[in-house]
C-alpha positions in Angstrom: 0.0 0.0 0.0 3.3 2.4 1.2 4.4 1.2 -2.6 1.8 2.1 -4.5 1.2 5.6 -2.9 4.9 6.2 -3.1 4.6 5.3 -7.0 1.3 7.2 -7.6 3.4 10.5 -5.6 6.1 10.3 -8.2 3.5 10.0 -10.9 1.7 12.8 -10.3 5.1 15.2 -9.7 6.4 13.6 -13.2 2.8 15.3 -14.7 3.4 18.1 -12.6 7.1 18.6 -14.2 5.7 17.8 -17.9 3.1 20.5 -17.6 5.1 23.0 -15.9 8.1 22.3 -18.6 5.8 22.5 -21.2 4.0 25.9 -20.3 7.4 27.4 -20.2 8.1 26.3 -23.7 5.0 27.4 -24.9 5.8 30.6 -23.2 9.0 31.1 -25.0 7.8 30.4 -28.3 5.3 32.6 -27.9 7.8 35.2 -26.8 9.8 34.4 -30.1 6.5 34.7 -32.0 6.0 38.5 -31.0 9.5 39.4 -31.0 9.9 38.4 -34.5 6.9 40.2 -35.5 8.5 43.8 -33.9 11.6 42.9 -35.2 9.9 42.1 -39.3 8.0 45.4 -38.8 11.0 47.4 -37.7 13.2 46.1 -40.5 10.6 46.4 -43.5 10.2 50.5 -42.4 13.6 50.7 -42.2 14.3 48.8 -45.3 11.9 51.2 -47.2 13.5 54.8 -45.6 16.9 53.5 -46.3 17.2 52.1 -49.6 13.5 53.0 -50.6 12.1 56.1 -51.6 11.7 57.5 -48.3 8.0 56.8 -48.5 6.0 53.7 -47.9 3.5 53.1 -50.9 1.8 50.7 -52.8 4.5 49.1 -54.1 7.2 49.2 -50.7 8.5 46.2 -49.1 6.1 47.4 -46.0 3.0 46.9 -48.3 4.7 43.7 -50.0 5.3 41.8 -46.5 1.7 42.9 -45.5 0.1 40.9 -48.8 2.4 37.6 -48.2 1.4 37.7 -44.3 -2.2 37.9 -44.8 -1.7 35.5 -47.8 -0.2 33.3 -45.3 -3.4 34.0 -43.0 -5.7 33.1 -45.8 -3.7 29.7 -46.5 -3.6 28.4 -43.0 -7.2 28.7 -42.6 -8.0 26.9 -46.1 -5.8 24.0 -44.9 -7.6 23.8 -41.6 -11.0 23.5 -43.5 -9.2 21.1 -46.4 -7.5 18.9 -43.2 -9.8 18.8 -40.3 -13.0 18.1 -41.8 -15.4 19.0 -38.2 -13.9 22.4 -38.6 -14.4 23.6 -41.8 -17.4 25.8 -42.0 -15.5 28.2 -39.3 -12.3 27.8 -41.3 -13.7 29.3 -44.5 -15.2 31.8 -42.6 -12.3 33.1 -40.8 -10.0 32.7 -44.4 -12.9 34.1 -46.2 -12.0 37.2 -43.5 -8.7 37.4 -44.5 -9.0 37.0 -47.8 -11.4 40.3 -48.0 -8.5 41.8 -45.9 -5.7 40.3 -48.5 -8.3 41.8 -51.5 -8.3 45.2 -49.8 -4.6 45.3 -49.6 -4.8 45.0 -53.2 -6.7 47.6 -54.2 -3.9 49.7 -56.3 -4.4 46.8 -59.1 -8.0 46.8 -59.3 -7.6 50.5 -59.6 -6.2 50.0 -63.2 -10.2 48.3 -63.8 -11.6 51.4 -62.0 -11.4 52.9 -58.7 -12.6 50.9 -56.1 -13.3 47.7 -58.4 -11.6 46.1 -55.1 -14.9 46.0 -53.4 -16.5 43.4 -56.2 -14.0 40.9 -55.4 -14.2 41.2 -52.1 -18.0 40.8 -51.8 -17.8 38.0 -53.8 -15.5 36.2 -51.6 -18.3 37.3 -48.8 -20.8 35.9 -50.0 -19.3 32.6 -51.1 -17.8 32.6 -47.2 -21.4 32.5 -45.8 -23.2 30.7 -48.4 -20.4 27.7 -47.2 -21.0 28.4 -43.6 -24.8 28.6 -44.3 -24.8 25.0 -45.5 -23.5 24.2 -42.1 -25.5 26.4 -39.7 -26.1 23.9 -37.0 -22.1 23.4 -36.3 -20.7 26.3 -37.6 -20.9 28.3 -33.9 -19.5 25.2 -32.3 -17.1 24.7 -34.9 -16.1 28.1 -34.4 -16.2 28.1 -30.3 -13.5 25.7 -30.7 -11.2 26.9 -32.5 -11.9 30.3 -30.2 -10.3 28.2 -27.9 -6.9 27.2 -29.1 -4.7 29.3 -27.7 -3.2 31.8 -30.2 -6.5 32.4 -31.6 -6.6 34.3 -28.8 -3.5 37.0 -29.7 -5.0 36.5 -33.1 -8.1 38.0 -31.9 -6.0 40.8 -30.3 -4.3 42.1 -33.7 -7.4 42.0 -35.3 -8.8 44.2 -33.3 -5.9 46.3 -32.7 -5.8 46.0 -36.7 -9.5 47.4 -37.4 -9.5 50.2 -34.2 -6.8 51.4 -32.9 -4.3 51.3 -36.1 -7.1 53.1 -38.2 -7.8 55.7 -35.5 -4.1 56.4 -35.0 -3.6 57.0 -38.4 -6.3 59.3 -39.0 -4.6 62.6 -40.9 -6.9 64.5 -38.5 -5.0 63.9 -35.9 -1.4 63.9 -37.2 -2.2 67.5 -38.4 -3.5 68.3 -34.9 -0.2 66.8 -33.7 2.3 68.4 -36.1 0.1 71.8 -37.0 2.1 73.9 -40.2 4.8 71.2 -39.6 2.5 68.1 -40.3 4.8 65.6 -42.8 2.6 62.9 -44.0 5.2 60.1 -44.0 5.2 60.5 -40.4 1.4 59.6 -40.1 2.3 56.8 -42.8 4.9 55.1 -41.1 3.1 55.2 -37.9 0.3 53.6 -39.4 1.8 51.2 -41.9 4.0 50.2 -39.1 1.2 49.1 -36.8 -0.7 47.5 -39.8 2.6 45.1 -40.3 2.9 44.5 -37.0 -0.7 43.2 -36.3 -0.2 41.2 -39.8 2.5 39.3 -38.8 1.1 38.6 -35.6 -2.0 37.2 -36.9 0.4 35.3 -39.8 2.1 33.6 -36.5 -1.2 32.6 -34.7 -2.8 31.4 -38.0 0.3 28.9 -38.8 0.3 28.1 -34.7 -3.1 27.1 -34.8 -3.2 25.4 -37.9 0.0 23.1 -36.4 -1.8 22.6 -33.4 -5.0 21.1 -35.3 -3.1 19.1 -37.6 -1.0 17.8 -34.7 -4.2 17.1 -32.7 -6.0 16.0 -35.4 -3.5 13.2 -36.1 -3.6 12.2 -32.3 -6.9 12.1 -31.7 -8.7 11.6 -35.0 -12.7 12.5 -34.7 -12.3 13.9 -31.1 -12.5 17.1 -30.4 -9.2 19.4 -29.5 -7.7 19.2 -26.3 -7.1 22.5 -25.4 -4.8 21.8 -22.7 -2.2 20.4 -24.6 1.0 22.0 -26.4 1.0 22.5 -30.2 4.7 22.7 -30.0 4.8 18.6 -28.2 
């Protein structure tokens, strides 16, 4: 009896080290994550004032490294829906999202159609999005509660936010000019607001490819269960 609760002690405290090791890992890489993404924001405005034309446009590295992140965004979502069939009605609604984003980004081409030709496209995408998730109304809110719950959908959330509020309020020209007065310099106000746009990009870029590893690693443990959100996508 001594035996076996000595055995069951030591049991528990290996758990005990796994988790703990393991939430310290995840912790780090997390860390990594969002340090990467300052650091790929930082160098892309400096890459662009230095050997650029001291303004970010259409066509600047800052603008290109936007697309390819939320082109990234859009792809890890479509392979969530294509891979992990019980999720896919969410998944093409959240790469639907980002696709209308990725669309938008693009607008400068679909100017050479006409100005603003961006927003056919992009309601297009829309409504094939929700037609998709229609067709699945009974699982989609489940189906989308769950993948709510992985854990970097959660700093994915975040930089969308921060993405659709705060970067578009602080870079309102309003404001700069109330800030600057008679010496207001526009590429101030764009590389304050570009700069916050790339950052919340590649933030979302990292949680997209995170949680899209952490279903297909799941998936392939525990086909047809659902996700346990208490494990690593990193074990």
């Amino acid at each position: 009896m001594k035996n076996q609760h000595s055995s069951s002690s030591i049991h528990v405290q290996h758990e005990q080290h796994e988790k703990t090791k393991q939430i310290w890992i995840d912790t780090g890489m997390l860390i990594l994550g969002v340090l990467g993404s300052s650091v790929l924001a930082i160098a892309c405005l400096w890459l662009d004032y230095l050997y650029g034309d001291h303004y970010i446009g259409e066509t600047s590295v800052t603008e290109y490294v936007q697309q390819i992140l939320l082109g990234v965004a859009v792809i890890a979502f479509y392979r969530i829906k294509a891979c992990h069939e019980p999720l896919r009605h969410a998944a093409i609604l959240i790469s639907g999202f980002f696709m209308v984003l990725f669309i938008r980004e693009l607008d400068f081409l679909f100017d050479h159609i006409w100005h603003g030709f961006w927003i056919y496209p992009a309601v297009l995408v829309t409504i094939s999005a929700l037609i998709y998730a229609w067709r699945g109304k009974d699982q989609v809110f489940h189906e989308m509660a769950e993948i709510l719950s992985i854990p970097n959908m959660r700093l994915l959330v975040c930089s969308v936010i921060i993405l659709i509020s705060f970067s578009r309020l602080f870079g309102m020209g309003s404001f700069w000019h109330m800030v600057m007065q008679e010496g207001y310099i526009r590429n101030v106000k764009n590389i304050v607001e570009e700069g916050t746009e790339l950052l919340c990009y590649a933030l979302i870029s990292y949680s997209a490819v995170s949680t899209q590893l952490y279903i297909k690693t799941h998936a392939a443990m525990q086909p047809r269960k659902q996700i346990n959100i208490h494990e690593s996508i990193y074990r």
